[in-house]
N, C-alpha and C positions, 0 to 999 in steps of 0.2 A: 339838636342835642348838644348839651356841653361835655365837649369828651375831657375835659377836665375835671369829670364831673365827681364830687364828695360826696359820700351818703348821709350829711345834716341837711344838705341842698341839691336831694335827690328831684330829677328829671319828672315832671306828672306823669307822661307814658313811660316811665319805665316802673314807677309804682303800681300804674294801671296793669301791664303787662305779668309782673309779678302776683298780682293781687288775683288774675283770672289764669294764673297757673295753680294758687291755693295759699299763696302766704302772704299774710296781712301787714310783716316787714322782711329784710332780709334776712337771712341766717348769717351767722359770723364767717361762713366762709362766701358767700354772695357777698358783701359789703367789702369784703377785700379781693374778690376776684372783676365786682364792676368797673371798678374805676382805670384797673388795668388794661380789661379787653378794649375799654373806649378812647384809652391813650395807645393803642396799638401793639402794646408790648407784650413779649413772651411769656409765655406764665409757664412754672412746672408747683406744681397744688399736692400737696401732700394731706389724701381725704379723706383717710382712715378714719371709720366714724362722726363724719361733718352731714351735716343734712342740707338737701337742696342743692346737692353738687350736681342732676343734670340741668337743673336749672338756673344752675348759676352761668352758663353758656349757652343754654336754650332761649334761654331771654333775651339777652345782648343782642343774639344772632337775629333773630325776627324781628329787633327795632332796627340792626345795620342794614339788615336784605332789602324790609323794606317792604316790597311787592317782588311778583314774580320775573326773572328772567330766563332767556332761553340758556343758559347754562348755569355748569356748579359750577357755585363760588365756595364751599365748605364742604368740606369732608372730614368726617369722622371714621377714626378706626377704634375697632373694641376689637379683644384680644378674644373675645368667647361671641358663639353666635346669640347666647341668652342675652349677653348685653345689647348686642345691635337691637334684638327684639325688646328690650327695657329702654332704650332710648329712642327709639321708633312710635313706643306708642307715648312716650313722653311729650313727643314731638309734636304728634295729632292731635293729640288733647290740648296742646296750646295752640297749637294754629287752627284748631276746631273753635275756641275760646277766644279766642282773639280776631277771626273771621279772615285770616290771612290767605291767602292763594298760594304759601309757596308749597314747594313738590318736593316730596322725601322719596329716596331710593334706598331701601336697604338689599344690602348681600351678605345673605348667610350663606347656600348651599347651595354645589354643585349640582346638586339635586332637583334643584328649586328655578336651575338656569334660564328656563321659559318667563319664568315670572320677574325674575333680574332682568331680563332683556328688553319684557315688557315697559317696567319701571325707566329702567334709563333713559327708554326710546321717547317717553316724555319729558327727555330734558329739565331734569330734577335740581333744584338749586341745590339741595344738599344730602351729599352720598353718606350713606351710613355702611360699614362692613366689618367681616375682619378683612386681617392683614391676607392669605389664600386668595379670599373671594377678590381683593379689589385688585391685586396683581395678576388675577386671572382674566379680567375683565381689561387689564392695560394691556397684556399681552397680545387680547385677541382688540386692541383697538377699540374698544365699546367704551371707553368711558374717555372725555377729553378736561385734563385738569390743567389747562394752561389760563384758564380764569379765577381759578382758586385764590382764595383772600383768606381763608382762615382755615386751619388743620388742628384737629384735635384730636388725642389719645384718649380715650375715656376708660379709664380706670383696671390696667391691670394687673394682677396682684405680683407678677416677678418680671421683667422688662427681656432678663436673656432665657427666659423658659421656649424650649424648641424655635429659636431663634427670629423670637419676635422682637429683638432691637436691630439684626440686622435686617428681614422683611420692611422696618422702617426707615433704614436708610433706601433701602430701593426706590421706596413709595415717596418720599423726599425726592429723592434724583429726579422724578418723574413731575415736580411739581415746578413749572420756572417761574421766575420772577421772585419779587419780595411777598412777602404772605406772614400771617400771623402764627404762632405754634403755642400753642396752650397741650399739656401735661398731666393729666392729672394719675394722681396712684397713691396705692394705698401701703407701697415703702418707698417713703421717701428715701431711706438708705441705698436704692438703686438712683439715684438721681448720677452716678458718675458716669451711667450709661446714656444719658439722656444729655447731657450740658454739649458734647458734639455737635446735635441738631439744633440748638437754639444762640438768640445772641441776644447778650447782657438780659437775662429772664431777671423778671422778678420770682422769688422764691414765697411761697405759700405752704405754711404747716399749723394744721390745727391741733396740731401734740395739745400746745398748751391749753387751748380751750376746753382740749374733753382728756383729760388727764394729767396727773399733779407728777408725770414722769416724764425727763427728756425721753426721747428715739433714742435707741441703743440695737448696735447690732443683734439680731434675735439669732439662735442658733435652729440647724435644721437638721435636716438627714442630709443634706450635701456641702453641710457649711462645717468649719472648724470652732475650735472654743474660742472667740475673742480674746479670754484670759491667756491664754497659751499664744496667741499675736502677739497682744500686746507687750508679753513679756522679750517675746523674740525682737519684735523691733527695740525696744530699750537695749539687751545684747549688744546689736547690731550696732546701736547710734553707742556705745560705750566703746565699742571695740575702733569704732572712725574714728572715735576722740583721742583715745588711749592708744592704738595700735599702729595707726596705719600712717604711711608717709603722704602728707598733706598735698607735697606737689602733685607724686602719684595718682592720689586719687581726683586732684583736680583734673588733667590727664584723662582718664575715664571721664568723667563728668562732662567736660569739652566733646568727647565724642557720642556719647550718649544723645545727647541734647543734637549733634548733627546729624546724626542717623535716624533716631526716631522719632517716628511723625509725634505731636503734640499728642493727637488723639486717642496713640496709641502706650505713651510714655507712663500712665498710672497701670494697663496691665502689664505690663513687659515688667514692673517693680512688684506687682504682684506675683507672677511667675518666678523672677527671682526670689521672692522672699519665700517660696513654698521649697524652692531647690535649692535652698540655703542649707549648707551644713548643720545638721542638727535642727532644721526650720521644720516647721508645719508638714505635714505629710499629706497626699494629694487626697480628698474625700471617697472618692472613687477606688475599689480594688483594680489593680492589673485583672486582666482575665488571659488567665491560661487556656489554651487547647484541649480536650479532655474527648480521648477516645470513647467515651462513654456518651456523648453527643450527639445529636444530629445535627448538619451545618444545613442556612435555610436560606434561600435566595429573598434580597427583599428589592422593588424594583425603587428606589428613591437614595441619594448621595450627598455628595458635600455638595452639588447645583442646586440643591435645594435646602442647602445651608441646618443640613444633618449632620449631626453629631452621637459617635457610640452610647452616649447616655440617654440620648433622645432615643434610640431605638431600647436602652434597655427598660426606659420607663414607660416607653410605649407597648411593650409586650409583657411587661408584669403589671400594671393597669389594666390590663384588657384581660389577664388572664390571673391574676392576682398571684405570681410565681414568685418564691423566694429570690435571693438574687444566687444562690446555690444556682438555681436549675438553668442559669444563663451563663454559656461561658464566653470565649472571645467572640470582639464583634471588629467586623474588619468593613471600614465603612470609604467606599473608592466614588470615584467623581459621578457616576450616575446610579449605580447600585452598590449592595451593600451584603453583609454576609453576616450570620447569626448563629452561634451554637446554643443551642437548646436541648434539652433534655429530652431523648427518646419518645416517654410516654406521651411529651407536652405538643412535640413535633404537630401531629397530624390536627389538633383543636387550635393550634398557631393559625394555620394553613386556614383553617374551616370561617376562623374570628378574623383575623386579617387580613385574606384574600379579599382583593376590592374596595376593603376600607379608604374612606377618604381620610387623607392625611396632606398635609403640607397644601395642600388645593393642589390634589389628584389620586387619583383612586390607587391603590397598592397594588402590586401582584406580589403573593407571595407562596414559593412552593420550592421541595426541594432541592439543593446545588445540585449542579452537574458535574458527577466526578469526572476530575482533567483527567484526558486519554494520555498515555505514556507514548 
């Protein structure tokens, strides 16, 4: 194989390979993602509406591997169990097509744990999960990723949703040596989440291909108005020009730059610019206490990298609740605390007790009033 390889002077087996997956050339996002994975470099692939994106890494993959061996060299993480199962049977159908012997292990659910165990214990080249199931599996020692060669993210729609960027730095920590990282997702606009785990990526966006508009911040239910940003930082940068004393603020700058980690240096300028006088206001209301309440024990914390918002979307998802009917949420290192509205209390309890969340089952029921 020329891992140099161009798509006017594509490879025969990798036409072949492509042609008994179902397409007769590549799509515009395979022809700029082959040449990458075969030069070994990082990709983050921006796929919103691109066709043939599990294939634009399910192919590569099966000419690298090769044949089979007794470990995984790749593992895939999908942020939803539907996708493990969409890239699972992707997988089959071309190594069924192509007559391959390698071994797929997916992990969706704890549920399912008997059949995960099965899978692995045949020593699978390539794990497929979410982020729960595969740190479930490192934790109890089932799965050994010290052969891994390639890691991939397959496509999830917000990178910090109930704290699936940092589940992937774990699952990183856990992978040593050099290895490859490919990205893909469908807002590029999170990519500032993502540039930590990778080094010098090649950047992949198919804006242009399937639409005649750059990527532009989109707004949401937990986002602000970019017009209202953008005006504030112009403010800002007027005010450094115009106001402020140059040495001074070099001074700051100097220490800025000594104390905070790189990685961490664009939030800590977003947290300032929200608690900038007169700046942006935090998306989120405070939640006040309200005697009219029930307070409701949840057993999950910041250990598992929970956040007040993730518990308030998690129980007005499940239970379709105003954000009225949720008041303070007090979230402590193993467990957590929720004020809820009386009537909602007890169908909380009935829907959420047990639920698997974070990869582990909930318990959720009444606080215990402190004895004086």
């Amino acid at each position: 194989m020329n891992h140099k390889m161009n798509l006017t002077q594509v490879d025969d087996k990798l036409l072949i390979f492509l042609k008994n997956a179902g397409y007769n050339n590549p799509t515009p996002l395979q022809s700029r993602v082959f040449p990458a994975f075969f030069q070994k470099k990082d990709i983050i692939a921006g796929v919103e509406g691109a066709k043939g994106k599990r294939a634009s890494f399910i192919v590569p993959i099966l000419i690298s591997l090769d044949s089979h061996q007794r470990h995984a060299r790749v593992i895939i993480i999908a942020s939803v169990p539907e996708t493990v199962k969409k890239a699972g049977r992707e997988f089959s159908r071309c190594i069924s097509r192509n007559s391959s012997n390698l071994i797929v292990a997916e992990l969706i659910s704890d549920s399912m744990i008997k059949q995960e165990l099965k899978a692995l214990s045949n020593c699978p080249d390539v794990i497929i999960g979410t982020p729960q199931r595969i740190i479930d599996h490192i934790r109890r020692e089932n799965i050994n990723l010290s052969h891994i060669k390639t890691a991939i993210v397959d496509n999830p729609g917000s990178l910090d949703e109930n704290g699936f960027d940092q589940d992937l730095h774990y699952i990183f920590s856990k992978v040593p040596g050099k290895h490859q990282r490919l990205f893909y997702t469908d807002n590029i606009n999170n990519v500032a989440l993502i540039e930590p785990l990778v080094k010098n990526p090649i950047i992949i966006t198919m804006a242009e291909e399937n639409s005649q508009e750059n990527p532009k911040m989109k707004r949401t239910k937990d986002s602000v108005d970019a017009a209202e940003i953008e005006k504030k930082i112009e403010s800002l940068i007027k005010s450094i020009k115009e106001d402020e004393d140059p040495d001074l603020l070099n001074t700051y700058r100097k220490l800025f730059k000594k104390h905070t980690p790189m990685t961490m240096r664009g939030y800590l300028s977003a947290y300032l610019l929200m608690h900038a006088d007169g700046g942006v206001s935090r998306p989120s209301k405070k939640r006040i206490s309200d005697p009219e309440k029930t307070t409701l024990f949840i057993s999950v914390g910041k250990n598992r990298r929970v956040f007040p918002k993730d518990l308030a979307r998690l129980f007005q998802s499940k239970m379709e609740l105003d954000e009225e009917a949720i008041g303070s949420i007090k979230v402590l290192d193993s467990y957590s605390f929720i004020e809820i509205s009386h009537k909602y209390a007890e169908k909380a309890i009935e829907l959420l007790n047990g639920e698997e969340y974070k990869g582990r089952k909930l318990t959720v029921n009444h606080a215990r009033k402190r004895s004086n």
